[in-house]
C-alpha positions as CSV (number, residue, x, y, z in Angstrom):
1,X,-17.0,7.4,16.3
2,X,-19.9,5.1,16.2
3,X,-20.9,3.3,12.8
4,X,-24.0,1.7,11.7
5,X,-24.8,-1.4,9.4
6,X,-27.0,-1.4,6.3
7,X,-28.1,-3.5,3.7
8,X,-27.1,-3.5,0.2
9,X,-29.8,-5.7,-1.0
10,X,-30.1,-8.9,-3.3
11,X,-27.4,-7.9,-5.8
12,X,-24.7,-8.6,-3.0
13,X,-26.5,-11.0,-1.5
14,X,-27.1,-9.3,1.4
15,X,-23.8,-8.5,2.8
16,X,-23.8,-6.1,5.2
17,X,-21.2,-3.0,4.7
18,X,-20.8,-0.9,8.2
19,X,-20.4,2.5,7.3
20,X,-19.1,5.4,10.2
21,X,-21.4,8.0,10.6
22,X,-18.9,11.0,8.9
23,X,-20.6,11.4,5.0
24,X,-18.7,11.6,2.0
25,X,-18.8,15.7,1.2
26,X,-18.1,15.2,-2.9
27,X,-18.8,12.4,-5.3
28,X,-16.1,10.4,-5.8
29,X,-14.1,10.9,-9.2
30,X,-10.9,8.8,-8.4
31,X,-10.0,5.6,-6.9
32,X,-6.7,4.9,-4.9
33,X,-6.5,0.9,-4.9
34,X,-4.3,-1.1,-3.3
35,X,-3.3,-4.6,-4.5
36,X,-1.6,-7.8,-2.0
37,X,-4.9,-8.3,0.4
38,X,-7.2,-6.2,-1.5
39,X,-7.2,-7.8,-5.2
40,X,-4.9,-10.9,-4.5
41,X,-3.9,-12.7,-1.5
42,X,-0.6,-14.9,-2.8
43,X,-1.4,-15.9,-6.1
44,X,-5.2,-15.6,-5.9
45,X,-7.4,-12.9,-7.1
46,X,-9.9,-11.9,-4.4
47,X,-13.1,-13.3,-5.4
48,X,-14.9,-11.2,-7.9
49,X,-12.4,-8.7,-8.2
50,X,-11.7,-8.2,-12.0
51,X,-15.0,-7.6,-12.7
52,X,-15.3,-5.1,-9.8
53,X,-12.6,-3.1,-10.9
54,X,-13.7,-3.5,-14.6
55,X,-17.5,-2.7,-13.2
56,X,-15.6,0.7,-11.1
57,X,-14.3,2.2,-14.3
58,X,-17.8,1.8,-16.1
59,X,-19.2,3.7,-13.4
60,X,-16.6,6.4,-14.3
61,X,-14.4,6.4,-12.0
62,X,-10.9,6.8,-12.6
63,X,-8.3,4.3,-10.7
64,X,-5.1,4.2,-9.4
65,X,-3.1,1.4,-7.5
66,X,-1.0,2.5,-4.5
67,X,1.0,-0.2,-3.2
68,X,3.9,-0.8,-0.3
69,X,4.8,-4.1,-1.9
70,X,8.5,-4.3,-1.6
71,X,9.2,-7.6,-3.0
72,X,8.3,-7.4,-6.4
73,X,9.5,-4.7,-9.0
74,X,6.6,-2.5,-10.7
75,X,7.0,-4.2,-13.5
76,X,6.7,-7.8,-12.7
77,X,3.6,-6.6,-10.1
78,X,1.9,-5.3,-13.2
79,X,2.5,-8.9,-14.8
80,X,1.3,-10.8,-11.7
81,X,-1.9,-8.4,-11.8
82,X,-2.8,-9.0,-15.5
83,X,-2.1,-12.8,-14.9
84,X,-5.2,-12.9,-12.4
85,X,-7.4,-11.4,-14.9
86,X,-7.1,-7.4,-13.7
87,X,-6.8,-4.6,-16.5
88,X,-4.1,-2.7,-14.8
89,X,-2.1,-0.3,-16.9
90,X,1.8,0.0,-16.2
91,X,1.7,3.7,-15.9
92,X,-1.3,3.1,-13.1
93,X,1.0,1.5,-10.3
94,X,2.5,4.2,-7.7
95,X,4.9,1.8,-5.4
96,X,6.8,2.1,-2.4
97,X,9.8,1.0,-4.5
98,X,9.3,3.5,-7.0
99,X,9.1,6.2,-4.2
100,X,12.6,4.6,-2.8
101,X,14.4,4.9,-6.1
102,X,13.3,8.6,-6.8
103,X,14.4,9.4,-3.3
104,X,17.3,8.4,-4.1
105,X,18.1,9.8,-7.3
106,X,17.2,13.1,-6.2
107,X,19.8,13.0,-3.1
108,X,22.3,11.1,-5.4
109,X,22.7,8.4,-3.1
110,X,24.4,5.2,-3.5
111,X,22.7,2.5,-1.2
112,X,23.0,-0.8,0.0
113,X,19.7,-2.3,-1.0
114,X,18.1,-4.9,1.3
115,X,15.4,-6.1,-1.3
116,X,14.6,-9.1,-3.3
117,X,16.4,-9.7,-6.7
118,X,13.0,-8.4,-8.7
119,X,12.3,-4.9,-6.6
120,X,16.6,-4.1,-7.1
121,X,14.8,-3.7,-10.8
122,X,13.2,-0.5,-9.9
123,X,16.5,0.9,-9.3
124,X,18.9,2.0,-11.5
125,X,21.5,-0.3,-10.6
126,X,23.0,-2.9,-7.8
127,X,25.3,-0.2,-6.5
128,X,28.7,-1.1,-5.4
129,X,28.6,-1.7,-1.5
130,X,31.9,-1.4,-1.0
131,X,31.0,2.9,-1.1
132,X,27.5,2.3,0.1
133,X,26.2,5.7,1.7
134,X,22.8,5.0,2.2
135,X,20.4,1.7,3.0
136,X,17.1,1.1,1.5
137,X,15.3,-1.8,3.2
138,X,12.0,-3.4,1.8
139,X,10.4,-7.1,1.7
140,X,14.1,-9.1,0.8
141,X,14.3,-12.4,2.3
142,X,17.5,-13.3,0.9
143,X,18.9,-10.0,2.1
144,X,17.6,-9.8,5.9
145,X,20.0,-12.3,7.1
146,X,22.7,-11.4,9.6
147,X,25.9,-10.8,7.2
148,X,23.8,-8.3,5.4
149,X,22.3,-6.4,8.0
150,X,25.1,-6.3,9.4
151,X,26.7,-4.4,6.3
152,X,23.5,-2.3,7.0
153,X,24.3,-1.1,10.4
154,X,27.9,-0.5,9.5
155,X,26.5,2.0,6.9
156,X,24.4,3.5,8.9
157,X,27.0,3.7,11.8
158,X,29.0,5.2,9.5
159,X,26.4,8.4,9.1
160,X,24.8,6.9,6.3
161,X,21.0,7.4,5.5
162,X,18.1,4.8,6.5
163,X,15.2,4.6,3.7
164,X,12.8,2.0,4.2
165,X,10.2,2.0,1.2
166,X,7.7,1.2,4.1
167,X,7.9,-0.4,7.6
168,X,4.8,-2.8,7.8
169,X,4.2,-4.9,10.7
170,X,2.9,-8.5,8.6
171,X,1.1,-9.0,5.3
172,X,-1.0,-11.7,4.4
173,X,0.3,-15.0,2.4
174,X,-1.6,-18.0,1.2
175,X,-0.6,-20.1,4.0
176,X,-1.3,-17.0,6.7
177,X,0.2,-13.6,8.1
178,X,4.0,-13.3,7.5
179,X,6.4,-11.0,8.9
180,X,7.0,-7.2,7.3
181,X,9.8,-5.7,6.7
182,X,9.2,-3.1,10.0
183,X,10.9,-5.3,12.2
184,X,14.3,-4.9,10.4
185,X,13.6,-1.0,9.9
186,X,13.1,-0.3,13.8
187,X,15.4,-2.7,14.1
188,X,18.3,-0.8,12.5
189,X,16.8,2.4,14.2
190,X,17.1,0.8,17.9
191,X,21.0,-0.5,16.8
192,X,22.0,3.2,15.6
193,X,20.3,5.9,16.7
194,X,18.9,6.5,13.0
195,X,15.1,7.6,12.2
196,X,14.2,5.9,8.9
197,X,12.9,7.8,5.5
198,X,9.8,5.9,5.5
199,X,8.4,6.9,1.9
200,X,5.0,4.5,1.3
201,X,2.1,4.5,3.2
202,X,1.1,6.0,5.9
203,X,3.5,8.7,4.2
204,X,1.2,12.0,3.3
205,X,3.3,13.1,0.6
206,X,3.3,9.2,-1.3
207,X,-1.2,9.2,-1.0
208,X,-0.5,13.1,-2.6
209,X,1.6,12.0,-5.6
210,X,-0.5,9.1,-6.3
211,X,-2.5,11.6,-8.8
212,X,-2.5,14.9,-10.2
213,X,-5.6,17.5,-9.1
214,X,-6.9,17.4,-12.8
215,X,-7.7,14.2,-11.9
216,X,-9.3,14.8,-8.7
217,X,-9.5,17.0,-6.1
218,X,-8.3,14.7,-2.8
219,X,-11.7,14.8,-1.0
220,X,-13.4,13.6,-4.1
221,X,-11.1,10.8,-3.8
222,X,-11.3,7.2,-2.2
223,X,-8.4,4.9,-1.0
224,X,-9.5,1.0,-0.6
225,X,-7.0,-1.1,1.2
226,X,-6.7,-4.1,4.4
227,X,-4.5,-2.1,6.3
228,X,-6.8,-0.1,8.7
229,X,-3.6,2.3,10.0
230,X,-1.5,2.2,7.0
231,X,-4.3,2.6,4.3
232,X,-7.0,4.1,5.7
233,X,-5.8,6.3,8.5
234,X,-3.0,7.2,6.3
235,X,-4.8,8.3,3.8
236,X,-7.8,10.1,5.6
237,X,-4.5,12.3,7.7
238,X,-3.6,13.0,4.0
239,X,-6.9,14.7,3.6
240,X,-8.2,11.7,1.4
241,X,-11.6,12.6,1.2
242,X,-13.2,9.1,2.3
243,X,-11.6,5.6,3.0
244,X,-13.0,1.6,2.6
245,X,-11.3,-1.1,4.6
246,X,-11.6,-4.8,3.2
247,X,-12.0,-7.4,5.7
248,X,-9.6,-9.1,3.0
249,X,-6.0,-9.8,3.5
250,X,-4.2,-8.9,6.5
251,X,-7.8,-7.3,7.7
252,X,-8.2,-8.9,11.4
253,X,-11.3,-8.4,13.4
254,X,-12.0,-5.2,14.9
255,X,-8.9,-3.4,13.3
256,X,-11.6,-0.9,11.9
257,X,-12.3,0.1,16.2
258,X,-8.7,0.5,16.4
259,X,-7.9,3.1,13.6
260,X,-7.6,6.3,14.4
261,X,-9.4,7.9,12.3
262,X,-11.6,4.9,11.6
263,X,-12.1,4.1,8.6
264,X,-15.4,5.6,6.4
265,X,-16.8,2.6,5.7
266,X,-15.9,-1.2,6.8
267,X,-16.8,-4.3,3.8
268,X,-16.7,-7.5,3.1
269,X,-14.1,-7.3,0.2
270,X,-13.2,-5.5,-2.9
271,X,-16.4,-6.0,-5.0
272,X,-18.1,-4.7,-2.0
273,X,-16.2,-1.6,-1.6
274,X,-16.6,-1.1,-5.4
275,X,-20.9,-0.9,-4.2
276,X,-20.5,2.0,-1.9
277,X,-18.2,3.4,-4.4
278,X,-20.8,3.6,-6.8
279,X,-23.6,4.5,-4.6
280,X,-21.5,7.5,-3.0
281,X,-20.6,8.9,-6.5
């Protein structure tokens, strides 16, 4: 699908916002936001961002935050957020990590988890590996070393169950791109045989639980994000009524060309996105 380019006048100073051709059918009630590349890179707020998002709610649009960051729990995400100056309630945040440990809960697993000391918070406890059943694999540095992923494939060998709160390819760090957690994931899949429970984005059912339909209706919602496939494509296959990609973050030059389906509209950054937000609702 072919896009064109407008203008969006003085106020942004002119930046240019491509937009593909398919319309937005509803106004948009609901925002689905994600955070590392769209509202921070590191430990720096996207410029202008806190006062987009606060400008987005005065428009009266209600937000959400739907994120695959693994290394962080919810809770000390939500403090890194309100440290760079963004309103972001607790309750708001729908994680990867949070999908992991509800998975499982529900299949009463106990797991070997391959995450960072702060995400093992979003689980219940640090199980005992010695009658591991399971693996859940996120964004652990100190954990994706050989002895443990060795423990890992063991488990797994062993007919336990692979969940990988998501399997990105890189994200974006202060000093550059950086290596996701999807290597280790198809890793472990090549070693055993195993298909991983991949429960963030591009997952259908994770963009569906992000809200409840008295919130919105899905096609009068809009997911923002810098991951073309992951955030946009996933959420437009989720029936996700429209979707902005920020040439932020991990955002490299024609990833919006490469998307299948492409995203609805292609911008500068968050602030920008928060424009056509406002001017499609």
């Amino acid at each position: 699908m072919e896009a064109f380019v407008c203008g969006v006048g003085k106020k942004t100073h002119a930046r240019q916002i491509a937009v593909a051709m398919n319309s937005v059918s509803k106004g948009i009630k609901l925002a689905l936001i994600d955070i590392s590349g769209t509202l921070h890179v590191g430990s720096q707020a996207i410029q202008g961002g806190p006062s987009a998002l606060k400008k987005l709610r005065g428009a009266g649009v209600t937000v959400k935050f739907v994120t695959n960051t693994s290394k962080e729990s919810s809770t000390d995400l939500h403090s890194q957020l309100m440290g760079l100056g963004y309103d972001v309630a607790r309750e708001d945040i729908h994680s990867s990590l949070g999908a992991a440990s509800l998975l499982v809960r529900k299949m009463d697993l106990h797991p070997l988890l391959l995450l960072s000391e702060s995400a093992r918070m979003d689980f219940e406890n640090d199980y005992d590996y010695s009658c591991a059943d399971s693996v859940v694999v996120g964004l652990g540095p100190e954990r994706l070393t050989y002895e443990w992923l060795n423990r890992a494939f063991r488990i797994l060998d062993n007919g336990g169950q692979l969940i990988a709160a998501h399997d990105g390819r890189y994200f974006k760090q202060e000093d550059g791109l950086s290596l996701g957690p999807g290597a280790f994931v198809h890793g472990l899949e090549y070693c055993t045989g195993k298909k991983a429970l991949v429960v963030g984005k591009p997952s259908k059912e994770f963009f569906l639980t992000a809200f409840s339909s008295d919130l919105a209706e899905a096609d009068e919602v809009v997911m923002i994000g810098d991951d073309a496939t992951s955030d946009c494509s996933g959420a437009l296959n989720a029936g996700i009524g429209s979707a902005v990609l920020v040439q932020t973050g991990k955002y490299r030059s024609g990833d919006e060309e490469r998307a299948k389906p492409p995203p609805t509209a292609t911008v500068p950054d968050f602030a920008a996105a928060v424009e056509w937000i406002i001017n499609n609702s």
